[in-house]
C-alpha positions as CSV (number, residue, x, y, z in Angstrom):
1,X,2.1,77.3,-43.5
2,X,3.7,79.7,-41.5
3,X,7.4,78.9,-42.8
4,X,5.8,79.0,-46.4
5,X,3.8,82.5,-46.3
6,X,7.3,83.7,-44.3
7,X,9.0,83.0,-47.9
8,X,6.1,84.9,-49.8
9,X,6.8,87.6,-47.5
10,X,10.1,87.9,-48.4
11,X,9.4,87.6,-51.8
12,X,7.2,90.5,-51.9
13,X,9.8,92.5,-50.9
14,X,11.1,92.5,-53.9
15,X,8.0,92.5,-56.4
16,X,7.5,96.2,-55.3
17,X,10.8,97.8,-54.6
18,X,9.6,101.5,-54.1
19,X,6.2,101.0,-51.7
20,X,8.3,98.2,-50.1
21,X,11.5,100.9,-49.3
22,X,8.9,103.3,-48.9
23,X,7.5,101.1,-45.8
24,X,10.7,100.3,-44.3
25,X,11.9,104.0,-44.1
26,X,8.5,105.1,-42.7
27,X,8.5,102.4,-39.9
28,X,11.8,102.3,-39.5
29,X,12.3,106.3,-39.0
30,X,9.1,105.9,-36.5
31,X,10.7,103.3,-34.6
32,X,13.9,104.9,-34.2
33,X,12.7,107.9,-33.2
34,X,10.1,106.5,-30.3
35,X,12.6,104.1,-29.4
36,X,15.7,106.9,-28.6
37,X,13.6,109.2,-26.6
38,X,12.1,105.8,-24.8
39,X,15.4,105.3,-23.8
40,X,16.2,108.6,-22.1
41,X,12.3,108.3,-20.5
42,X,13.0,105.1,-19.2
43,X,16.4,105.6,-17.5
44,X,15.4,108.8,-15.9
45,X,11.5,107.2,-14.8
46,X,13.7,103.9,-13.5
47,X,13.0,102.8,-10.0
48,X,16.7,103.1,-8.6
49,X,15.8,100.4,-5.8
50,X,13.0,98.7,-6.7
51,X,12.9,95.7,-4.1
52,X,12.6,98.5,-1.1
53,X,11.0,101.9,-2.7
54,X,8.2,101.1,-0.7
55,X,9.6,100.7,2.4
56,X,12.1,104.0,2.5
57,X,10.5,107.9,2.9
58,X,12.1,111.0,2.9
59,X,11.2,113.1,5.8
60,X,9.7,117.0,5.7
61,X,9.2,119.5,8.1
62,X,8.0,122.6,7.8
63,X,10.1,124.6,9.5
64,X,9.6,127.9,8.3
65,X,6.1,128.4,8.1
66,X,3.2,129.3,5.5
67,X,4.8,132.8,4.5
68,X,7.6,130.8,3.5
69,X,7.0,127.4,1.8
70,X,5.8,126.3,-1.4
71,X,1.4,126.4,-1.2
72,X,1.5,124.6,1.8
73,X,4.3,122.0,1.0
74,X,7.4,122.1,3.4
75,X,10.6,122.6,2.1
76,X,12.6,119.6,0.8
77,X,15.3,119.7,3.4
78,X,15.8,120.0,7.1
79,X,18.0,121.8,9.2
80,X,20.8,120.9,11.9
81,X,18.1,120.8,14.7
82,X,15.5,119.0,13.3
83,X,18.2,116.1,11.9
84,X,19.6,115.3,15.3
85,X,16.7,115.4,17.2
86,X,15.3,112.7,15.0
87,X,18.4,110.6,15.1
88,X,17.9,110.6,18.8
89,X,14.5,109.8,19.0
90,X,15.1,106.4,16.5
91,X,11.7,105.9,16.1
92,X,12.2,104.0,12.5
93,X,13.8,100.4,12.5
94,X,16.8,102.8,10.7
95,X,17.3,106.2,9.7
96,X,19.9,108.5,8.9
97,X,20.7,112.4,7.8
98,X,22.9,113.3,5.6
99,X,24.4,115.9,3.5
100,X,27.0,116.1,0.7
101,X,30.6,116.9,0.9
102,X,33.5,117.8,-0.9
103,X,36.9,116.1,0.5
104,X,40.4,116.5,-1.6
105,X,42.2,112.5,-1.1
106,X,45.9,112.9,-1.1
107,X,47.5,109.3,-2.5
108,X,50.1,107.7,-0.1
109,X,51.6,107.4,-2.9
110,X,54.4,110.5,-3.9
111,X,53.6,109.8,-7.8
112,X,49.8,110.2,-7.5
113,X,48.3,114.2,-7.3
114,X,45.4,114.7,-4.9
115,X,42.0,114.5,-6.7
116,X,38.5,115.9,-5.1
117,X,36.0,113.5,-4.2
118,X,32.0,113.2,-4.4
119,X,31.1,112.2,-1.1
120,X,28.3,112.6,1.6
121,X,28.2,112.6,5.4
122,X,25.8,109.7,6.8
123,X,24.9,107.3,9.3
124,X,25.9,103.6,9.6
125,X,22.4,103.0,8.8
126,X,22.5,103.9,5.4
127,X,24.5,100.8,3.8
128,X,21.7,98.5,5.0
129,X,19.2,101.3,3.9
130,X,20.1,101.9,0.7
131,X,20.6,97.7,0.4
132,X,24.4,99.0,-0.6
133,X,26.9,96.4,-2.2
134,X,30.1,95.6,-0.8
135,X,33.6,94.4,-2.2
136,X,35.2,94.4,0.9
137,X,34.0,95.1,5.0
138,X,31.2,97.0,5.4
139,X,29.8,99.9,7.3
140,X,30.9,101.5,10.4
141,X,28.5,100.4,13.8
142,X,26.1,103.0,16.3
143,X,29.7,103.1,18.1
144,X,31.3,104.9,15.8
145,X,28.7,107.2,14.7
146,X,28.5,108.2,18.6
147,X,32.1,108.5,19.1
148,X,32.7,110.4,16.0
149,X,35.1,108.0,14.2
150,X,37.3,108.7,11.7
151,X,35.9,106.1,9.5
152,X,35.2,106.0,5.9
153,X,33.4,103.7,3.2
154,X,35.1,104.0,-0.4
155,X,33.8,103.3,-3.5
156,X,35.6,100.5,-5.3
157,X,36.6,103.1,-8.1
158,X,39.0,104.6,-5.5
159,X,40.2,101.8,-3.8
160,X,41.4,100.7,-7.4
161,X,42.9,104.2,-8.0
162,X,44.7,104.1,-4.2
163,X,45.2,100.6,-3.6
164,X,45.5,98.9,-7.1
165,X,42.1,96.8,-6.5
166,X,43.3,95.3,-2.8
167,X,41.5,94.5,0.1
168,X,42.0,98.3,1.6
169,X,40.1,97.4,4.7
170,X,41.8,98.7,8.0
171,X,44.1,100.8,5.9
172,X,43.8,104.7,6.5
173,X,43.7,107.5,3.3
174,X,43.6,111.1,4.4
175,X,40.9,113.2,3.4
176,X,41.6,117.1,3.6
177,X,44.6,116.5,6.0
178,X,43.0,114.0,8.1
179,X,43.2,110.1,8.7
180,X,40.5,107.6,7.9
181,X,40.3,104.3,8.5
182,X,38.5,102.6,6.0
183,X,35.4,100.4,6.8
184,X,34.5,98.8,3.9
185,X,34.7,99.2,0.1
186,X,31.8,99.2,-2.2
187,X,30.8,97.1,-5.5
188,X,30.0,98.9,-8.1
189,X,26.7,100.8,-7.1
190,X,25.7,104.1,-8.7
191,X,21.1,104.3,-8.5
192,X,20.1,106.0,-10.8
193,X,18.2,108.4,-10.4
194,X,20.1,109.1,-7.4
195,X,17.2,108.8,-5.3
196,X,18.4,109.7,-2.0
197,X,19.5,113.0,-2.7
198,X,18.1,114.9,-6.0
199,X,17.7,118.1,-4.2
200,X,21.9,118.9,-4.4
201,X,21.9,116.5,-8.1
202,X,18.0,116.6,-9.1
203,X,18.9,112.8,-9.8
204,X,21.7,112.8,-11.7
205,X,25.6,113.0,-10.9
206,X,28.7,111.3,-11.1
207,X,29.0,108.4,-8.5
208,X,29.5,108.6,-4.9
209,X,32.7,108.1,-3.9
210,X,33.0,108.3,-0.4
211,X,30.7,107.9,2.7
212,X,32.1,109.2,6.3
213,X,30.3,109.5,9.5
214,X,27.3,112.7,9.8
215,X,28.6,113.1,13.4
216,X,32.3,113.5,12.2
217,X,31.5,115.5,9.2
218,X,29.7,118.1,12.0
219,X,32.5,117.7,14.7
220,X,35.1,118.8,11.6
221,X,33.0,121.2,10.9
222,X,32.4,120.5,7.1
223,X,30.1,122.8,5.5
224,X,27.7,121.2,2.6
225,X,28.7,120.9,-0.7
226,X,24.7,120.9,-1.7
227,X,22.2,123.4,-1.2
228,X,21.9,125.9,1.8
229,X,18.8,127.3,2.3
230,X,18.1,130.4,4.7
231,X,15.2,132.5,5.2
232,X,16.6,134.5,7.6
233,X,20.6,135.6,8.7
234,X,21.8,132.9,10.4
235,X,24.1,135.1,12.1
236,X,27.8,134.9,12.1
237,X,29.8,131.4,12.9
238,X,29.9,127.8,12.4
239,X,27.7,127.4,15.4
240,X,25.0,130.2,14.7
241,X,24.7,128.5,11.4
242,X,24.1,124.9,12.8
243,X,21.5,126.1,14.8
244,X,19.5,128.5,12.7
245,X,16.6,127.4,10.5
246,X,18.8,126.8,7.4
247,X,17.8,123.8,5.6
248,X,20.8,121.6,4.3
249,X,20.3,118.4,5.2
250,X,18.3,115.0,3.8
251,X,16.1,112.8,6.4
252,X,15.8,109.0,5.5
253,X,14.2,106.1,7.3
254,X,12.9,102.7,6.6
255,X,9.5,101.6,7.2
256,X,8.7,98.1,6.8
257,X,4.9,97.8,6.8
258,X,1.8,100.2,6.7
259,X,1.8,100.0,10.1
260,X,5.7,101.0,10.7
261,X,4.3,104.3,8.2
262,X,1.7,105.1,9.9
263,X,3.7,105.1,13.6
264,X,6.4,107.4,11.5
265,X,4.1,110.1,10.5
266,X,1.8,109.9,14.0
267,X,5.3,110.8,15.8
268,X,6.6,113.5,13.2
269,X,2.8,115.3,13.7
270,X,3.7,114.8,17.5
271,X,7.7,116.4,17.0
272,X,5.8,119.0,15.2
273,X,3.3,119.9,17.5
274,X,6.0,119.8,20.5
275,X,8.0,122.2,18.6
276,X,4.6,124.1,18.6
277,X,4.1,124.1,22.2
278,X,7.7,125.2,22.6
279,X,7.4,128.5,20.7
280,X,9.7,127.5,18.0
281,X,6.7,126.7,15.2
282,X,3.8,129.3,14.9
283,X,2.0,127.3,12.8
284,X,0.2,123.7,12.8
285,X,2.1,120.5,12.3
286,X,2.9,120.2,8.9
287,X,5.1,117.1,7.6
288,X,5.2,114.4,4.8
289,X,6.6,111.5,4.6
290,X,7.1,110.1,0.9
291,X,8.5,106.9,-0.6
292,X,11.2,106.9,-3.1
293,X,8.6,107.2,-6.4
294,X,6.3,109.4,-5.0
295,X,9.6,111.8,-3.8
296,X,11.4,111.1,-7.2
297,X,8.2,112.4,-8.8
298,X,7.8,115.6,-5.9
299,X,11.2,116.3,-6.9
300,X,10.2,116.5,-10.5
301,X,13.2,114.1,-11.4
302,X,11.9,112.7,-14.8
303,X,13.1,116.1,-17.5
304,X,10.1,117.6,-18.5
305,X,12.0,117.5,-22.2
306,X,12.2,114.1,-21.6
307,X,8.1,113.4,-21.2
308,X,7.4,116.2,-24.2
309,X,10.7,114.5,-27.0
310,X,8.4,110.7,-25.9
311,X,5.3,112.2,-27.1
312,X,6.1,114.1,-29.8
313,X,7.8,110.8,-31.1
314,X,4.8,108.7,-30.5
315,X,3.1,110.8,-32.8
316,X,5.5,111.1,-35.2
317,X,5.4,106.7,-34.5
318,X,1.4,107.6,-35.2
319,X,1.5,109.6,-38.6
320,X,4.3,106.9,-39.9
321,X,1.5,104.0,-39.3
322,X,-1.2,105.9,-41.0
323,X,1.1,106.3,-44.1
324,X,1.7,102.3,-43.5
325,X,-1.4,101.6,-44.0
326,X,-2.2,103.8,-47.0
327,X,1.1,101.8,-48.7
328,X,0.0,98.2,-47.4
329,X,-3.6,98.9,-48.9
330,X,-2.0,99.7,-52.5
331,X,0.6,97.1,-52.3
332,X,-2.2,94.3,-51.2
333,X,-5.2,96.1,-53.7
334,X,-2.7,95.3,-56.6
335,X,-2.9,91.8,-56.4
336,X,-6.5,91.2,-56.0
337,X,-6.3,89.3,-59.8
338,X,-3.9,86.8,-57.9
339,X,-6.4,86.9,-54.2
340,X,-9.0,85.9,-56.5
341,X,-7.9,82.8,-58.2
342,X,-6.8,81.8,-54.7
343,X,-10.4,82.0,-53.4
344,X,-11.6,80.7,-56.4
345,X,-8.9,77.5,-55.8
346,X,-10.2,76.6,-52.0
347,X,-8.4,79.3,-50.4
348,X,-10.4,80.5,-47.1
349,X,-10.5,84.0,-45.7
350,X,-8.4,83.1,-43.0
351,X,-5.7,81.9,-45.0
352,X,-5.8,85.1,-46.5
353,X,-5.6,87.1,-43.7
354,X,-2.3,84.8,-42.1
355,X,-0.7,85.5,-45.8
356,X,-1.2,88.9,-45.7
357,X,-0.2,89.1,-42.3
358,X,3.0,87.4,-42.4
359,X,3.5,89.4,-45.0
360,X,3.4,92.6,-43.4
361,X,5.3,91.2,-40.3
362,X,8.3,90.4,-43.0
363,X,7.6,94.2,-43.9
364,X,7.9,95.4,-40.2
365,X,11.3,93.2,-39.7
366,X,13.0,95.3,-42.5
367,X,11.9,98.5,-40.9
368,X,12.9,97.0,-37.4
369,X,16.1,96.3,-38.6
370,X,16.7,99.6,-39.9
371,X,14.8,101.5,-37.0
372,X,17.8,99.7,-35.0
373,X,20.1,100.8,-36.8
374,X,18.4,104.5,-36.4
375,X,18.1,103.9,-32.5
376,X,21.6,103.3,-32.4
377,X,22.4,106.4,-33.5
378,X,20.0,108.2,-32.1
379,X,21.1,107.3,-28.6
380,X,24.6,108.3,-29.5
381,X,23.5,111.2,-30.3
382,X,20.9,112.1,-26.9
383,X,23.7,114.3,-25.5
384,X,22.8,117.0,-28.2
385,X,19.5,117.1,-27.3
386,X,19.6,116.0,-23.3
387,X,22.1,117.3,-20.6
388,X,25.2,114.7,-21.1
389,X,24.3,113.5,-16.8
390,X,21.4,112.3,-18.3
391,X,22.2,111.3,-22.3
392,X,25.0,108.8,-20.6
393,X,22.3,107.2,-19.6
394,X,20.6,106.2,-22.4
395,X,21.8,103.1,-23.5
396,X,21.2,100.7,-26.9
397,X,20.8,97.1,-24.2
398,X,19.5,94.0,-25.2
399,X,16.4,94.8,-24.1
400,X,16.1,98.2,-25.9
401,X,16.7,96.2,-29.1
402,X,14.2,93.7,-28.4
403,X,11.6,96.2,-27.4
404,X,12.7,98.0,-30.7
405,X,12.1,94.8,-33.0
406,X,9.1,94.2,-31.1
407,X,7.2,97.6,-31.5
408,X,8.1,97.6,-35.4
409,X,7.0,94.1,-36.2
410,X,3.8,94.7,-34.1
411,X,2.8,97.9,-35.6
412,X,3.2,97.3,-38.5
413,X,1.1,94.1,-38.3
414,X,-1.9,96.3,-36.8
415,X,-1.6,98.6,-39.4
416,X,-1.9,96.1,-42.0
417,X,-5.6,94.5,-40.5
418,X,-7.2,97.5,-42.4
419,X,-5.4,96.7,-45.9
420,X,-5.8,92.6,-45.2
421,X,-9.9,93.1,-44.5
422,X,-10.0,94.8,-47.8
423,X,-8.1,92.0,-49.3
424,X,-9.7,89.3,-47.5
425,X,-12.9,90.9,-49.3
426,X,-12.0,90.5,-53.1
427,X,-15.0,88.8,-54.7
428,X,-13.4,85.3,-57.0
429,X,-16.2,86.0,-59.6
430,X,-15.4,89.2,-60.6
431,X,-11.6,89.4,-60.3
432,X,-12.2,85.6,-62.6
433,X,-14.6,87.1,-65.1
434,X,-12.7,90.6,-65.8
435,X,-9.3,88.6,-66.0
């Protein structure tokens, strides 16, 4: 029966030509419209490492004290001092600071110009972190972070651009006049959001490039290419700056279990409370630890635009159902004649309702097909609306359409119980005896 009241669905499309492209445009236009400004919500709300968010916390310390911070949160970043001494303590099974930089790569090759680079400054740890992908090699060891190495990882957009796609492992590029040996080479692997570091990017940037060591990043005495926050003069000089209370730097580490958390944050309230002791903090401990949803969400990651364009669209999804409904009541009201002598022939209520149904299900494809059509556009056209980091983003996927066929066919089928109860309720007698 289903095959059959599929073909009197699509025969009804055509017995009413203006209430049926009337429905289409209304569902269609109110699919679209959710559906494009799903698609910006959902890349920018995406969990960028979902099999370890749990397990990975960015690290605060409050550095500067209650006249200073934000009611009572610490800032987002740490300084020089508080970074290393942390490294040295290793109280997380891995951890790592780390800070962006800007490096110029000058091609071996005469024919090729230099180009800048998006890099960052990190620990070994961080490739086994961050779970990172790799083409070729991997990262550099404990060793080499020590010794201050002149090591590099490269993403595999620049090995293609300096070594045509081969294995570059063991080979050297120079980097702002000096040689690195490179490590490894990644696969493609760009998170978004950019969870480790939306403080310098709030989320969303062009892909990293490069990784090279913290400790030879300091030793060369590369100043961030992020955020540098002071609340006092640091005083003149590399060195005065390194070890002022200028917060520059990102603090990850991995935590395993509840238990592996809950060490973590017992010895950052004990750092804290040294530092206290020692003079340096005139003020109680004060420190989080947060996971990579809960410090996407801190760092208000998800565009407010993003939340307000989602809502006003599922409203505008709203009104276009309500208008649904009014058309599916007069397009099902105007064949009660024919609903009665179908009752009158044997016809139960619940064959009824699966007619009327299917019907508007046939009614909801159209307007799914066209809301596609709108979505398609619509995400085209984010980058109007959106900053273009965040439009690129948005993308028409396979499951966007699905979801997008999906919503219209099932809306439109809720909106129709109304009109099909009213249907369902046509008395045989009297649609019989005034006929």
């Amino acid at each position: 029966m289903f095959a059959y009241y599929f073909q009197l669905g699509l025969r009804s499309l055509r017995r009413n030509p203006i209430l049926t492209a009337l429905m289409v445009m209304a569902i269609g236009f109110g699919v679209a419209a959710s559906m494009t400004t799903y698609s910006v919500f959902r890349a920018t709300s995406n969990n960028p490492i979902p099999q370890k968010s749990s397990q990975l916390f960015a690290v605060q310390i409050d550095n500067w004290g209650p006249e200073d911070n934000d009611k009572g949160e610490p800032a987002s970043s740490l300084n020089y001092t508080d970074s290393i001494a942390l490294m040295k303590a290793h109280k997380a099974k891995r951890q790592t600071a780390l800070y962006p930089v800007g490096l110029a790569a000058v091609p071996a090759d005469a024919n090729l110009l230099p180009f800048r680079t998006n890099g960052y400054a990190v620990y070994g740890d961080a490739f086994p972190m961050f779970d990172m992908p790799f083409l070729y090699g991997g990262g550099w060891s404990s060793a080499e972070d020590d010794g201050h190495a002149a090591v590099v990882v490269i993403a595999r957009s620049i090995n293609d651009k300096l070594f045509n796609g081969a294995n570059s492992v063991g080979r050297e590029i120079n980097l702002d006049g000096h040689n690195y040996r490179v490590t490894g080479v990644l696969d493609s692997w760009d998170p978004k959001p950019l969870f480790f570091d939306p403080v310098n990017t709030s989320g969303f940037d062009d892909p990293v490039d490069l990784f090279i060591p913290f400790t030879r990043a300091i030793e060369l005495k590369m100043s961030t290419n992020g955020n540098n926050n002071c609340n006092k003069n640091p005083g003149d000089g590399w060195d005065a700056w390194l070890h002022s209370e200028c917060i520059w730097a990102q603090f990850w580490v991995e935590a395993p279990s509840k238990a592996d958390v809950d060490t973590y944050r017992q010895f950052l309230q004990g750092y804290a409370a040294e530092q206290q002791r020692a003079g340096r903090f005139h003020w109680a401990p004060n420190v989080r630890t947060r996971d990579v949803m809960d410090w996407l969400d801190h760092q208000n990651v998800v565009p407010a635009e993003s939340k307000i364009s989602l809502l006003v669209a599922m409203g505008f999804l709203l009104i276009c159902l309500v208008n649904t409904v009014g058309l599916l009541l007069a397009k099902f009201m105007r064949r009660a004649p024919e609903i009665g002598v179908r009752r009158a022939l044997g016809a139960s209520r619940r064959e009824i309702y699966g007619q009327f149904l299917i019907e508007a299900g046939t009614v909801g494809l159209a307007g799914g097909l066209l809301g596609l059509l709108l979505t398609g556009l619509g995400v085209f056209g984010v980058s109007l609306v959106f900053d273009p980091k965040i439009a690129r983003l948005a993308t028409l996927d396979a499951s966007l359409v699905a979801l997008t066929m999906l919503v219209a066919v099932l809306a439109t089928v809720l909106a129709a119980f109304y009109p099909t109860w009213r249907a369902a309720q046509v008395q045989p007698a009297w649609q019989l005896k005034s006929n």
